[in-house]
N, C-alpha and C positions, 0 to 999 in steps of 0.2 A: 504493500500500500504506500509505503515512503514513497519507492521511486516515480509511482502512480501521481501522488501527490506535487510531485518535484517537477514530471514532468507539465504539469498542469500549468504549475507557476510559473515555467518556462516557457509557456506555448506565446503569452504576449512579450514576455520581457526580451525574449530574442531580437523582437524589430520595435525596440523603441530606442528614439535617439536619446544620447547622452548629455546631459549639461548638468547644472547647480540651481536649478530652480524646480521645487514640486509642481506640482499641476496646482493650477490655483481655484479649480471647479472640483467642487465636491460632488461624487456623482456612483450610479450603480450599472450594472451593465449584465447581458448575457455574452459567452465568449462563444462564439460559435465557429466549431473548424469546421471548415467548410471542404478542405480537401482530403481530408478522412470522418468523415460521416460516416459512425454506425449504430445500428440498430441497437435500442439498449442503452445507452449512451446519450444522456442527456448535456443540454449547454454549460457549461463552466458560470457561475457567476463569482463575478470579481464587485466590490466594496471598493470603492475611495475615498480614504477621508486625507483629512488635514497633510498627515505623517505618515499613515499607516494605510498598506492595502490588504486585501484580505479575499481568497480565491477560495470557492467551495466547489462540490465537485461531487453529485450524484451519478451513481451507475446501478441499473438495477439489475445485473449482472453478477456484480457483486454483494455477495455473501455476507462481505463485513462491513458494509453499508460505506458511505460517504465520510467525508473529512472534510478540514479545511487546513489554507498553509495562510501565515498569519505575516505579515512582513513592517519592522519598522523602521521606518528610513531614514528617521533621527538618529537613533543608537546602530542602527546597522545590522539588526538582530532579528531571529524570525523562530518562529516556532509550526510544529505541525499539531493538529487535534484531530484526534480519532476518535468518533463517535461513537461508535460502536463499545468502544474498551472503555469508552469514560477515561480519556488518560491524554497527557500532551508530551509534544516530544520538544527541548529546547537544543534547537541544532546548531552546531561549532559554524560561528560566521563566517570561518576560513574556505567553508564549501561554497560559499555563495561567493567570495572576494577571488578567490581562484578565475571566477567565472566574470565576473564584473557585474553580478546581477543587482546589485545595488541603483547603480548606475542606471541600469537600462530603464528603472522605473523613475529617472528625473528627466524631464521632459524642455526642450530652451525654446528657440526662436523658431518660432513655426514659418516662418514665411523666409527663413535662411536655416537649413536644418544637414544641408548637406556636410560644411563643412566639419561640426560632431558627430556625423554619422560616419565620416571617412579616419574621422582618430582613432573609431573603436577598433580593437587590435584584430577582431576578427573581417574590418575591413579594409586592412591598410592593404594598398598598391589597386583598390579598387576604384569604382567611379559613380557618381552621384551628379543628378544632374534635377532642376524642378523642373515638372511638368506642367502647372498650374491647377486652379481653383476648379476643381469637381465638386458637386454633390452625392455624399453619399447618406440611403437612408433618411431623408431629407433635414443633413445636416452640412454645412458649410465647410470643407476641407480643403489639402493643397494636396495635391500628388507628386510623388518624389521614386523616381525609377532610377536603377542602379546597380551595379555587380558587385560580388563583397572578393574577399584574394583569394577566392578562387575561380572566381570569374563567373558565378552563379550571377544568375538576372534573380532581382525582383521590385516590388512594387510596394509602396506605404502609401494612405492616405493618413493627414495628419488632420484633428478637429480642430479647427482656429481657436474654440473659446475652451476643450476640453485640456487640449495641448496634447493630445493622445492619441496613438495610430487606432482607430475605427473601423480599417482594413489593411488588409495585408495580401501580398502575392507573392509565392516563390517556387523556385524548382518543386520541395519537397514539402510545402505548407501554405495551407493559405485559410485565411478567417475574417473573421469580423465581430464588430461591435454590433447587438441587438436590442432592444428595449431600453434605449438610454436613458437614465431617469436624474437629472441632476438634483443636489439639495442634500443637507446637512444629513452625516450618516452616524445613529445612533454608536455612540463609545463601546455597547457591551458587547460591537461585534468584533470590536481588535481585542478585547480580555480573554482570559482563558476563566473556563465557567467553574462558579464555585468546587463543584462537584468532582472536578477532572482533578485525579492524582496524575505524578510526576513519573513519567516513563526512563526506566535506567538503562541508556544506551548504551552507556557505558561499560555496566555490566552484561548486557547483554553481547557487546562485541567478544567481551574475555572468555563467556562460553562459548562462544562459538570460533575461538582460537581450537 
């Protein structure tokens, strides 16, 4: 279920540009992959607030029900929750800095976005170029087409007032933003719930030496 949960978290933060400024719209969203659709398999919702976002993730395929990955982009820290176990897991932030996934959830200049998207290390020696002002979903966007180093194409639109890719296009993924719903998102969804004891990872890796 982790990697389940990881890979979830990773489905937006892949193609979002890198800068020093949060999104400054508080807002809620359904994540829909669009390039692997399957049955069973419902949309991802992701939480926005302030500092913190928060990605849940229903499959009724699965047996030990749903989760959520919890992320704070102040302290740099993130946790997983398992609903099913009643138990949270608080993960080594060195798995996420490895990856830059911090980053890819701060969002800068939407209407000049290429040149932070050419820093990121996974697309340096690539190309980036604006396409301009599409609507997608009847929301206000700019599109930004581009190869990363390895020469893969793909495609962002950016939301002018969200500061947040809405869709996405690439060789091996592609998605979007559904149900957008901007406005203040209650606090008890980035806490971990009374009731959730503390998962020992730690211990748990030493058994399984």
């Amino acid at each position: 279920m982790l990697r389940s949960m990881i890979r979830i978290a990773g489905f937006v933060a892949l193609l979002v540009v890198a800068s020093v400024a949060l999104a400054q719209t508080e807002f809620s969203a359904d994540v829909v992959d669009t390039a692997r659709q399957k049955q069973g398999k419902g949309p991802t919702k992701v939480y926005f607030g302030k500092d913190k976002v928060r990605f849940d993730a229903q499959d009724s395929r699965d047996p030990r029900g749903g989760g959520a990955v919890i992320f704070d982009l102040t302290h740099e820290s993130w946790i997983v929750l398992m609903d099913q176990q009643h138990m949270y897991m608080e993960m080594p932030t060195k798995m996420m800095e490895s990856k830059g996934m911090f980053h890819f959830f701060k969002t800068g200049d939407v209407e000049n976005a290429c040149s932070e998207w050419l820093q990121q290390a996974r697309n340096k020696g690539g190309t980036c170029h604006k396409v301009g002002s599409e609507t997608v979903n009847g929301r206000s966007t700019v599109k930004y087409e581009g190869t990363n180093s390895s020469g893969e194409a793909g495609s962002m639109w950016m939301d002018s007032k969200l500061r947040f890719p809405v869709k996405w296009e690439g060789k091996n993924n592609g998605g979007e933003l559904q149900n957008i719903k901007e406005g203040s998102q209650p606090a008890s969804l980035f806490e971990i719930p009374a009731d959730y004891k503390k998962f020992d990872m730690g211990g748990m890796m030493k058994q399984n030496q």
